[in-house]
Each structure stands twice: as C-alpha cells, then as structure tokens.
PDB file of N, CA, C and O in Angstrom:
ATOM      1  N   UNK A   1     -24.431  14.082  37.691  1.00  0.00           N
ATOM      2  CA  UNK A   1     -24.121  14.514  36.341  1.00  0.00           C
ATOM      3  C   UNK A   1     -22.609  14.592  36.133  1.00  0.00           C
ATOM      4  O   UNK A   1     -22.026  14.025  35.209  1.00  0.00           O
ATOM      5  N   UNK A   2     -22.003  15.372  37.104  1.00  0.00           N
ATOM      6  CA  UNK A   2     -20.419  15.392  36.824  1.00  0.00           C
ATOM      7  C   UNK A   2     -19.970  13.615  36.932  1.00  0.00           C
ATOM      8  O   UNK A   2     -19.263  13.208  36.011  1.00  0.00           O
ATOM      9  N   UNK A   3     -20.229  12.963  37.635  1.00  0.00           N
ATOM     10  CA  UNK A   3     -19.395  11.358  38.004  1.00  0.00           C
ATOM     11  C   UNK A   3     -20.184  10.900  36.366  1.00  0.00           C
ATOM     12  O   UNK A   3     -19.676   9.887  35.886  1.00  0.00           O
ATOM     13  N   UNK A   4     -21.089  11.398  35.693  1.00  0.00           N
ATOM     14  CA  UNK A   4     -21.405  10.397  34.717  1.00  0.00           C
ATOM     15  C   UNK A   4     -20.407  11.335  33.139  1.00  0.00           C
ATOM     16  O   UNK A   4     -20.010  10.608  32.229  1.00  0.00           O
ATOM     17  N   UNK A   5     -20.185  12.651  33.071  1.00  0.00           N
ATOM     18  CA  UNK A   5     -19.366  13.277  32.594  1.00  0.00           C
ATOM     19  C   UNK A   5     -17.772  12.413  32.159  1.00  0.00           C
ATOM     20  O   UNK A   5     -17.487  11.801  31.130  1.00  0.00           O
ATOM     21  N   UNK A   6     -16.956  12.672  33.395  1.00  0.00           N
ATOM     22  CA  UNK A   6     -15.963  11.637  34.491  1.00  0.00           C
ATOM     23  C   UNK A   6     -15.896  10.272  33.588  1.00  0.00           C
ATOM     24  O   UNK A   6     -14.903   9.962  32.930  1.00  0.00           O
ATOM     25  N   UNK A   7     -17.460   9.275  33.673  1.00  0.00           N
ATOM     26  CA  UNK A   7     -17.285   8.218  33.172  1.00  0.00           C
ATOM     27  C   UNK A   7     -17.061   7.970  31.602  1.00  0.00           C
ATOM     28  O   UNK A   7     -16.439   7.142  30.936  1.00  0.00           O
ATOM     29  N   UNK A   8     -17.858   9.071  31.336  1.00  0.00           N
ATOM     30  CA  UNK A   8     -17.578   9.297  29.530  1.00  0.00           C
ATOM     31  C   UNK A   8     -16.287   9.463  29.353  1.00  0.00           C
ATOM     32  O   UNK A   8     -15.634   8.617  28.741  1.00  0.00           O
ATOM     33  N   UNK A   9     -15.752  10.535  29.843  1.00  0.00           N
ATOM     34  CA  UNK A   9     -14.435  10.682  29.449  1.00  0.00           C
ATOM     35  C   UNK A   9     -13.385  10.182  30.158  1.00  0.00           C
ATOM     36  O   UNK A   9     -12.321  10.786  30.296  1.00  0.00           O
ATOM     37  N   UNK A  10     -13.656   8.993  30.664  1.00  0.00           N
ATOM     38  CA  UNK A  10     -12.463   7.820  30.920  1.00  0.00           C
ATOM     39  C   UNK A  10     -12.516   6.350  30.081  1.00  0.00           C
ATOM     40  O   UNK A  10     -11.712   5.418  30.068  1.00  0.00           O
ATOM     41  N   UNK A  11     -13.929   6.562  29.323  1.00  0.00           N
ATOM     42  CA  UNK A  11     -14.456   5.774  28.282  1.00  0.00           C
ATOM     43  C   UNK A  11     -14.263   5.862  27.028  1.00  0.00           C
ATOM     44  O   UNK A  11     -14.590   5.039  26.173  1.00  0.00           O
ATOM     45  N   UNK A  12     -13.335   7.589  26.784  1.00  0.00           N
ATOM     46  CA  UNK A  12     -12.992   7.837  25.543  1.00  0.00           C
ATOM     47  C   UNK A  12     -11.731   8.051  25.828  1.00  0.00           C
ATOM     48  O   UNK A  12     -10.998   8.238  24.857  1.00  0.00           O
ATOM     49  N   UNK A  13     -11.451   8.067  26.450  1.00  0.00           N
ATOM     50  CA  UNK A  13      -9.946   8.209  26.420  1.00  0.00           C
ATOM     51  C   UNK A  13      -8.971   6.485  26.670  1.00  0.00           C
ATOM     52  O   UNK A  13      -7.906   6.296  26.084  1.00  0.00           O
ATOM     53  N   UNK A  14      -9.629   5.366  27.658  1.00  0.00           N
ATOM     54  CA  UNK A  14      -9.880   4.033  27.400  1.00  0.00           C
ATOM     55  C   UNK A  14      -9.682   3.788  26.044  1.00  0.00           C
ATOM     56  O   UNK A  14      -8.799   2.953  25.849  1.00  0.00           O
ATOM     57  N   UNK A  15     -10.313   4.325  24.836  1.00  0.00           N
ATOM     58  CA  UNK A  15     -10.272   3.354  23.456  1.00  0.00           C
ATOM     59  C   UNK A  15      -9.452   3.796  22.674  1.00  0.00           C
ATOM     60  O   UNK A  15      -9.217   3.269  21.586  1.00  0.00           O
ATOM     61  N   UNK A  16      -8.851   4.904  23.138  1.00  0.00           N
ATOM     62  CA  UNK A  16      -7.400   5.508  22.490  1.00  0.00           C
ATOM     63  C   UNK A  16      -5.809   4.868  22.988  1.00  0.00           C
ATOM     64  O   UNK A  16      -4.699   5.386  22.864  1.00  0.00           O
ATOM     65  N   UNK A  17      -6.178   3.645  23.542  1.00  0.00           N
ATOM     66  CA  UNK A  17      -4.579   3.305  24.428  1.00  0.00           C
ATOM     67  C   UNK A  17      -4.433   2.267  23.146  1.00  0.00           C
ATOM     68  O   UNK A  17      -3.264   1.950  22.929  1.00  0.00           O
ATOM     69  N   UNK A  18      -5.048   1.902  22.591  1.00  0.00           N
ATOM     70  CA  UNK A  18      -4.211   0.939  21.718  1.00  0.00           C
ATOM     71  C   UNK A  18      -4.438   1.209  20.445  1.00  0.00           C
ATOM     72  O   UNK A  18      -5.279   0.742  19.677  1.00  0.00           O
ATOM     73  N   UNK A  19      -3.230   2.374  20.215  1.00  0.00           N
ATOM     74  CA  UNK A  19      -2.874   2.756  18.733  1.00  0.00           C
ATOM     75  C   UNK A  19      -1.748   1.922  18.499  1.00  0.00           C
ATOM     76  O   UNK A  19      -1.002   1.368  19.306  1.00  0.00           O
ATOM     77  N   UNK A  20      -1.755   1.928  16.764  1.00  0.00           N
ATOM     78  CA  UNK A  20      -0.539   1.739  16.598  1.00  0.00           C
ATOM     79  C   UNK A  20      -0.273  -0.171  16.414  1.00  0.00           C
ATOM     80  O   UNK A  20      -0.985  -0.977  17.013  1.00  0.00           O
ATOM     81  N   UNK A  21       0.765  -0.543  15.568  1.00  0.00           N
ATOM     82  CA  UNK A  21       0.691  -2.253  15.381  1.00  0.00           C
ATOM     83  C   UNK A  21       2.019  -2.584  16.690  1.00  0.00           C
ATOM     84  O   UNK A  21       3.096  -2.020  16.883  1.00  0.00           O
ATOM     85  N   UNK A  22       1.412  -3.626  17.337  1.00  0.00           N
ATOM     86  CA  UNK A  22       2.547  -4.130  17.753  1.00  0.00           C
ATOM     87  C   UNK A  22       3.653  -4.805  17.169  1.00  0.00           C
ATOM     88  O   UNK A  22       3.404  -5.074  15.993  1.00  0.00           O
ATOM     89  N   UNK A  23       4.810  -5.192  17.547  1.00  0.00           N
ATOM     90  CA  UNK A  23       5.869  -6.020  16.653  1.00  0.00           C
ATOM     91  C   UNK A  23       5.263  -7.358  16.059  1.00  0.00           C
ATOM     92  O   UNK A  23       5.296  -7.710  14.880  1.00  0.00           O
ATOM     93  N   UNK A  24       4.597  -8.150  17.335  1.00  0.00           N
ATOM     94  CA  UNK A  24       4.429  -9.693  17.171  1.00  0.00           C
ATOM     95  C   UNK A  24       2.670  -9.244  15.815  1.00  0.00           C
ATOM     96  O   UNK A  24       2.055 -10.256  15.479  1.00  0.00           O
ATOM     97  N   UNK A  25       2.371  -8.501  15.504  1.00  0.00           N
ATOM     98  CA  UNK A  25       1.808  -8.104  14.892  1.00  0.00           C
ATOM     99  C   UNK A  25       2.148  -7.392  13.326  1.00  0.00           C
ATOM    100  O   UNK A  25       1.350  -7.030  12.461  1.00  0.00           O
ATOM    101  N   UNK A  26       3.479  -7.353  13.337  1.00  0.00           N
ATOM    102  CA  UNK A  26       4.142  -6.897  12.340  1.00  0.00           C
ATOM    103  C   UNK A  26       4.788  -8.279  11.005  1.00  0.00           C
ATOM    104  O   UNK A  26       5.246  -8.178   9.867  1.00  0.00           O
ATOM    105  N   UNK A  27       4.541  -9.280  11.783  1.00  0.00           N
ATOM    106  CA  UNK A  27       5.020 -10.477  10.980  1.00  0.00           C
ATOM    107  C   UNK A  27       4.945 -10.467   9.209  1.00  0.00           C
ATOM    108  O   UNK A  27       5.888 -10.429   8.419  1.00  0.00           O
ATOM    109  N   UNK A  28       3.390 -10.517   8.914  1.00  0.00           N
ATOM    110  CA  UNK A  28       2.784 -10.071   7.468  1.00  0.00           C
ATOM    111  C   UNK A  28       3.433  -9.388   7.023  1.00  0.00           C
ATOM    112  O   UNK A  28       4.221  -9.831   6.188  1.00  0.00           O
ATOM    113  N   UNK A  29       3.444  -8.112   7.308  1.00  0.00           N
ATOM    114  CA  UNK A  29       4.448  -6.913   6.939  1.00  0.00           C
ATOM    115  C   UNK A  29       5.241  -6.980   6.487  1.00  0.00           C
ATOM    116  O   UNK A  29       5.541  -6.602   5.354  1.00  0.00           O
ATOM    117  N   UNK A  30       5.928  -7.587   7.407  1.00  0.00           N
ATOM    118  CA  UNK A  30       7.853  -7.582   7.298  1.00  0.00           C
ATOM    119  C   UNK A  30       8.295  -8.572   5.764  1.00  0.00           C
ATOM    120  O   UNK A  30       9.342  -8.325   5.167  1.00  0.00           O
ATOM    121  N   UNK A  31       7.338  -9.663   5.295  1.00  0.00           N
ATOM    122  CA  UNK A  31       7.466 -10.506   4.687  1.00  0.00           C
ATOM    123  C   UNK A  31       7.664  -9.091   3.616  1.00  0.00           C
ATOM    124  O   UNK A  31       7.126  -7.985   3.668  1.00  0.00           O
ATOM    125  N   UNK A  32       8.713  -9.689   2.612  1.00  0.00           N
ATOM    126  CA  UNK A  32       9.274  -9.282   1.143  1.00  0.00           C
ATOM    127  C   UNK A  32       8.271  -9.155   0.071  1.00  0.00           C
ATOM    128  O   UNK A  32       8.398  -8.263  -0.768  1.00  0.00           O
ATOM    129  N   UNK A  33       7.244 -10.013   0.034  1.00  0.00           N
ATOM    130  CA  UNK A  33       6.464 -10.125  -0.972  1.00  0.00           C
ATOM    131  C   UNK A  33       5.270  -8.474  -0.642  1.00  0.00           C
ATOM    132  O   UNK A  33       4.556  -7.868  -1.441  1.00  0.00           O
ATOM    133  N   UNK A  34       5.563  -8.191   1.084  1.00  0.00           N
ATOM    134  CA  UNK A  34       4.496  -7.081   1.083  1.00  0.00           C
ATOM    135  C   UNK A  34       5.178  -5.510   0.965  1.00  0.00           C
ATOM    136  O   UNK A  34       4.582  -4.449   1.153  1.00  0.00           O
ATOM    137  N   UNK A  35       6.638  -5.704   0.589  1.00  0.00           N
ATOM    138  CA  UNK A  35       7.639  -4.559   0.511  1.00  0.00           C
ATOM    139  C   UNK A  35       7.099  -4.136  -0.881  1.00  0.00           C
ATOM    140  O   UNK A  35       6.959  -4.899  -1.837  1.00  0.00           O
ATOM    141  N   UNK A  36       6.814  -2.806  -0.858  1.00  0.00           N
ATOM    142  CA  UNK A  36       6.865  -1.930  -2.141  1.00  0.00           C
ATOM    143  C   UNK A  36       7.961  -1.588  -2.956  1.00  0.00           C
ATOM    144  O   UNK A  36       8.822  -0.737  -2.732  1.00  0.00           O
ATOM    145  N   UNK A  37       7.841  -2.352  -3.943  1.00  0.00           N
ATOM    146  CA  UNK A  37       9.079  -1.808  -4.933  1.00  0.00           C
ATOM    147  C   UNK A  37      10.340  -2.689  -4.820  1.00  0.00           C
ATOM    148  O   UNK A  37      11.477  -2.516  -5.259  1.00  0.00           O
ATOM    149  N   UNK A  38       9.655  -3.932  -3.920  1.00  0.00           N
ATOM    150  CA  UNK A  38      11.024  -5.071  -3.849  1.00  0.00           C
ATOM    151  C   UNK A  38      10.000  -6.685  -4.475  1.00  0.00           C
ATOM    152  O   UNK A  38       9.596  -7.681  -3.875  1.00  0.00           O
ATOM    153  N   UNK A  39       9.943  -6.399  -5.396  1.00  0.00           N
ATOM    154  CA  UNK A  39       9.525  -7.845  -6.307  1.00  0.00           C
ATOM    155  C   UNK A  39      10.062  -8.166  -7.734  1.00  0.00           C
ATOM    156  O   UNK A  39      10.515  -7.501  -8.666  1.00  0.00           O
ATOM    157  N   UNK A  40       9.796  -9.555  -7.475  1.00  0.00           N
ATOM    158  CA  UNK A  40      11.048 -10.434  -8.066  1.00  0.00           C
ATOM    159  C   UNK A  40      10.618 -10.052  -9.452  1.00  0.00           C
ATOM    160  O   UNK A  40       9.466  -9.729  -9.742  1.00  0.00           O
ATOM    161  N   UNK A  41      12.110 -10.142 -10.686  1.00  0.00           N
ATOM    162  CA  UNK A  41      11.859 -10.121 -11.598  1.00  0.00           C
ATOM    163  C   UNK A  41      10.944 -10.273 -12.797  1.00  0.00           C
ATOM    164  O   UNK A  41      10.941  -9.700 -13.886  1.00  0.00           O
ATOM    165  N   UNK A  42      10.030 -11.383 -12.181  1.00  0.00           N
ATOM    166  CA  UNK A  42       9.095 -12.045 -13.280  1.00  0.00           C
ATOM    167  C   UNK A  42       7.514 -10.904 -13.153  1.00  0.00           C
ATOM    168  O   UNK A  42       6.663 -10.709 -14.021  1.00  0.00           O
ATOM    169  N   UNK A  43       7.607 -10.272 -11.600  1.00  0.00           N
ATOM    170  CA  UNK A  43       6.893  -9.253 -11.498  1.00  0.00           C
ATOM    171  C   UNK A  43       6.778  -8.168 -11.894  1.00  0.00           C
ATOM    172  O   UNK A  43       5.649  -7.695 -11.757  1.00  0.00           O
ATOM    173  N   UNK A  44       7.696  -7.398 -12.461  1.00  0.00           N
ATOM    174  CA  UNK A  44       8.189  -6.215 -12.763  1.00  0.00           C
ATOM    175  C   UNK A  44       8.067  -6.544 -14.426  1.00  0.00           C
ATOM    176  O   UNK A  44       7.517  -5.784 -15.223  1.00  0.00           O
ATOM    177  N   UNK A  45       8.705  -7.854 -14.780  1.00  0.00           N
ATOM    178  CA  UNK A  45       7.974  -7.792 -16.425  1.00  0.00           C
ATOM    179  C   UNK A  45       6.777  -7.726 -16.505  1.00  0.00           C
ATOM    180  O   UNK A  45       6.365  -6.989 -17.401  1.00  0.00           O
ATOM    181  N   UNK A  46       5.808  -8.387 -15.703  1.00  0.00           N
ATOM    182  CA  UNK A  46       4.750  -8.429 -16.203  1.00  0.00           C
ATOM    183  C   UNK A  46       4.171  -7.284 -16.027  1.00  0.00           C
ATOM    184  O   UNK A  46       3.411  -7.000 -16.953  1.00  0.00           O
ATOM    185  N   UNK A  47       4.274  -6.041 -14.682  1.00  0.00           N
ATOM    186  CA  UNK A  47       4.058  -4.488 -14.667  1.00  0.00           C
ATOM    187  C   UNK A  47       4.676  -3.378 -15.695  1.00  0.00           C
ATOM    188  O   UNK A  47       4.319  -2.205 -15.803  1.00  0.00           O
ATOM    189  N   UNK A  48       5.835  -4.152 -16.519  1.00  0.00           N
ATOM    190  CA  UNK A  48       6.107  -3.651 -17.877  1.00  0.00           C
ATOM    191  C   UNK A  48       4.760  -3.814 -18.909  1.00  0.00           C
ATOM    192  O   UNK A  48       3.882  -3.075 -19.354  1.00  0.00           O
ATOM    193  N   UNK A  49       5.002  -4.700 -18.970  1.00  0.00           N
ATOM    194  CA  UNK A  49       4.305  -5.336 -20.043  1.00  0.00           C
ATOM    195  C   UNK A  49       2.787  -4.540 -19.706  1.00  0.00           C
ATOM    196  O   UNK A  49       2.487  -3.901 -20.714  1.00  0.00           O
ATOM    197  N   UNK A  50       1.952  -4.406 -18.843  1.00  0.00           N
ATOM    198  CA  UNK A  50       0.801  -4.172 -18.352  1.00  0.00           C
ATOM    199  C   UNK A  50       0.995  -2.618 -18.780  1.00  0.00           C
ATOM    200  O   UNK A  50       0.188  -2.381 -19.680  1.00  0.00           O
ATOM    201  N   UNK A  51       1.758  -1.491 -18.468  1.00  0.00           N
ATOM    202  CA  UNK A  51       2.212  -0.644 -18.210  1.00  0.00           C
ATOM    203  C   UNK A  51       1.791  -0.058 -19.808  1.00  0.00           C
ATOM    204  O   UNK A  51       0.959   0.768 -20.182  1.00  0.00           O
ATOM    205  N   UNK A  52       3.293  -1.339 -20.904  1.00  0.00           N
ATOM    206  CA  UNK A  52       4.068  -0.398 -22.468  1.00  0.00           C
ATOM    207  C   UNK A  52       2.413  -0.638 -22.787  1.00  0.00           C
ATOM    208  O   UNK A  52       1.817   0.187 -23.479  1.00  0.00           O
ATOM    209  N   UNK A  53       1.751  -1.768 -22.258  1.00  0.00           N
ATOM    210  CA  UNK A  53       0.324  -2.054 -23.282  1.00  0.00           C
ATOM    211  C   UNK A  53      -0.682  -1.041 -23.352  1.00  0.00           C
ATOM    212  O   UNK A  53      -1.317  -0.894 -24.396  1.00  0.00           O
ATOM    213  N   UNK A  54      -0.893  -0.323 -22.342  1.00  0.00           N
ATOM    214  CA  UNK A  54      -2.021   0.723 -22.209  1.00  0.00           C
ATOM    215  C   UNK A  54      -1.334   1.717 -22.543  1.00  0.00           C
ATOM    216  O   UNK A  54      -2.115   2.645 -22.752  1.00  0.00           O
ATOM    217  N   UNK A  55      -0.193   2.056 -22.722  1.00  0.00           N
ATOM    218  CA  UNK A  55       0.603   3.532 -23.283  1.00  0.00           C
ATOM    219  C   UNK A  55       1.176   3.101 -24.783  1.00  0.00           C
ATOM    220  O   UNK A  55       2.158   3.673 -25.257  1.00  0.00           O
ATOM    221  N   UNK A  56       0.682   2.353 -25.280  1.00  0.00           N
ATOM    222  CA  UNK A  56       1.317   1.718 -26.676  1.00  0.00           C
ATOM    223  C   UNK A  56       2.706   2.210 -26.887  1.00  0.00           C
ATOM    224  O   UNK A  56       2.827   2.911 -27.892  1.00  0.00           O
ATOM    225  N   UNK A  57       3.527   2.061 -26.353  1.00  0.00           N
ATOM    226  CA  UNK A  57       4.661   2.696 -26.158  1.00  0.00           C
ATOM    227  C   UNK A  57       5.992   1.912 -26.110  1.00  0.00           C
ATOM    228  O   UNK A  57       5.484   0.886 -25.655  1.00  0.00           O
ATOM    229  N   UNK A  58       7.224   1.613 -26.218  1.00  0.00           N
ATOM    230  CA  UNK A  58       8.197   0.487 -26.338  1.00  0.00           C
ATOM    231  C   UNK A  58       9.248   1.510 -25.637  1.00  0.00           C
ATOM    232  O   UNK A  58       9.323   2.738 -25.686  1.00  0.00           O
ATOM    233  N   UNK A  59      10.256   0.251 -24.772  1.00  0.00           N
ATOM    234  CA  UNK A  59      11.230   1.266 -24.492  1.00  0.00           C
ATOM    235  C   UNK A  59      11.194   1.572 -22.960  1.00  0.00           C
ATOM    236  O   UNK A  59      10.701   0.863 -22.083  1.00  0.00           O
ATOM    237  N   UNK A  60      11.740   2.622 -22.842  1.00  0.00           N
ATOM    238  CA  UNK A  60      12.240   3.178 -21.156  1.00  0.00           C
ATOM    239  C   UNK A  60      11.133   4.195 -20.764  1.00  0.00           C
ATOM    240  O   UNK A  60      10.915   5.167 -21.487  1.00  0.00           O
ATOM    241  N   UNK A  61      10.426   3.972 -19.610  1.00  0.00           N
ATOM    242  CA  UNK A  61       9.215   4.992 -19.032  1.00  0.00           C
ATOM    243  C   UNK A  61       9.938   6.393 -19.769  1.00  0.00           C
ATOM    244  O   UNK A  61       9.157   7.331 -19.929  1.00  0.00           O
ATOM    245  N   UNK A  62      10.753   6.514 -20.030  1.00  0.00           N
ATOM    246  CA  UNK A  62      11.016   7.869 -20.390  1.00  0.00           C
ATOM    247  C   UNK A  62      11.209   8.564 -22.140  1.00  0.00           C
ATOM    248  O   UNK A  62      11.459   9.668 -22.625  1.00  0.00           O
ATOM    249  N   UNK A  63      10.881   6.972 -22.723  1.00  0.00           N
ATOM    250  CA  UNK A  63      10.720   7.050 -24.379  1.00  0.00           C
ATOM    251  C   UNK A  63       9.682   7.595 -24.718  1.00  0.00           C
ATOM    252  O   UNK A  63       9.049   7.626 -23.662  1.00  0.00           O
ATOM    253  N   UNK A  64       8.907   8.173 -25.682  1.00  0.00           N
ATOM    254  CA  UNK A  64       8.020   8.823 -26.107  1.00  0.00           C
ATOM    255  C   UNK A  64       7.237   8.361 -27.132  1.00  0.00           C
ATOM    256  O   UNK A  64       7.693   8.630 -28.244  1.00  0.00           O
ATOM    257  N   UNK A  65       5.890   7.566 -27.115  1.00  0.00           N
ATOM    258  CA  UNK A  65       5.234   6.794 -28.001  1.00  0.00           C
ATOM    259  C   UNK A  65       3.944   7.788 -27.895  1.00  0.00           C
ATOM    260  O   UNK A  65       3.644   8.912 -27.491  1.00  0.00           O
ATOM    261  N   UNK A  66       3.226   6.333 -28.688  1.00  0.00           N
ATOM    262  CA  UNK A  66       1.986   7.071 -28.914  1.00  0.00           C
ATOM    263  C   UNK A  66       1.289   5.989 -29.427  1.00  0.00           C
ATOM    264  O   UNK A  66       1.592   4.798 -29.503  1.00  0.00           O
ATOM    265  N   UNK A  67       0.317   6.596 -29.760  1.00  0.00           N
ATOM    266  CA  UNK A  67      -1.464   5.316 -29.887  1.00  0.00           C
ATOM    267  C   UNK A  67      -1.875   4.767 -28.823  1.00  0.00           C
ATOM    268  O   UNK A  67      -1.137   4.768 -27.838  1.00  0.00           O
ATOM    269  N   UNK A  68      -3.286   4.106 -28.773  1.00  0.00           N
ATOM    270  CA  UNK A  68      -4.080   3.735 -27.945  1.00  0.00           C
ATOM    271  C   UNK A  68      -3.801   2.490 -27.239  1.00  0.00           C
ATOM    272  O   UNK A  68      -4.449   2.164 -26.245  1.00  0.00           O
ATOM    273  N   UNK A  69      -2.421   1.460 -27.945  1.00  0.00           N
ATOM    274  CA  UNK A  69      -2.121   0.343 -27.012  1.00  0.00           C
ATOM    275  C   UNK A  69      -3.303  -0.773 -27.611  1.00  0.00           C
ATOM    276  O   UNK A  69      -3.613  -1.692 -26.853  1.00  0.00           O
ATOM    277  N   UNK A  70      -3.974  -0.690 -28.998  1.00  0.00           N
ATOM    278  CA  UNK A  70      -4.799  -1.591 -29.460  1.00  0.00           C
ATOM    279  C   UNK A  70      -3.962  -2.433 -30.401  1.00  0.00           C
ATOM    280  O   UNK A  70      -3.021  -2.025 -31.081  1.00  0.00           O
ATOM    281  N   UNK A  71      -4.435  -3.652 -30.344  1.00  0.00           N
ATOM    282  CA  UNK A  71      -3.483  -4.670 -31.041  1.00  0.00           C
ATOM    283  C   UNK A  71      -4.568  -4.691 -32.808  1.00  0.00           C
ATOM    284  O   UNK A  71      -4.201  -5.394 -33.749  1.00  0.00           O
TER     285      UNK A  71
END
C-alpha cells in the first residue's frame, strides 16, 4: 500500500514539471500582429468606427453623445 501511495505521488508530481511556454515556443507570440494595443492604423479605425457606431457618439472616447447608434 505505501510503494503504491509513493507511485501516485511521483505520478502527480511527474505532470507538474512542464509548466510554463518555452522560448522556441514563444515564436506566435512575439509576432506584432499578437501584441495588444500595437495595431496598425487601418485597425484602430475600424475599432473606432465599430466602437462611435454602437455608442452613437462622434468624437474622443471622452465626448459625450447619445442615442442608440441606429442609422
């Protein structure tokens, strides 16, 4: 009973050694297009645009509109 105890818990502790991403695993990542808050201009209009449309709203996130954003 204890050596089969022993085997469990070298069997759970075994599937805990590989946390975590390696570097050569980090490739995807690192690419620009998967950086938050670093996309190219033509992106950011169109998250405007997506954005003023559902807040019917014109102007700087910090202007103050109103209506439902229906055309």
């Amino acid at each position: 009973m204890r050596i089969f105890m022993v085997m469990i818990l070298m069997a759970g502790l075994a599937g805990c050694q590989s946390l975590g991403v390696k570097p050569w695993e980090r490739d995807l990542l690192a690419k620009d297009t998967m950086v938050p808050g670093k996309a190219n201009g033509l992106d950011d209009a169109f998250d405007d645009h997506i954005y003023f449309s559902k807040e019917g709203s014109s102007g700087g996130r910090g202007f103050g509109g109103g209506g439902c954003g229906c055309n």
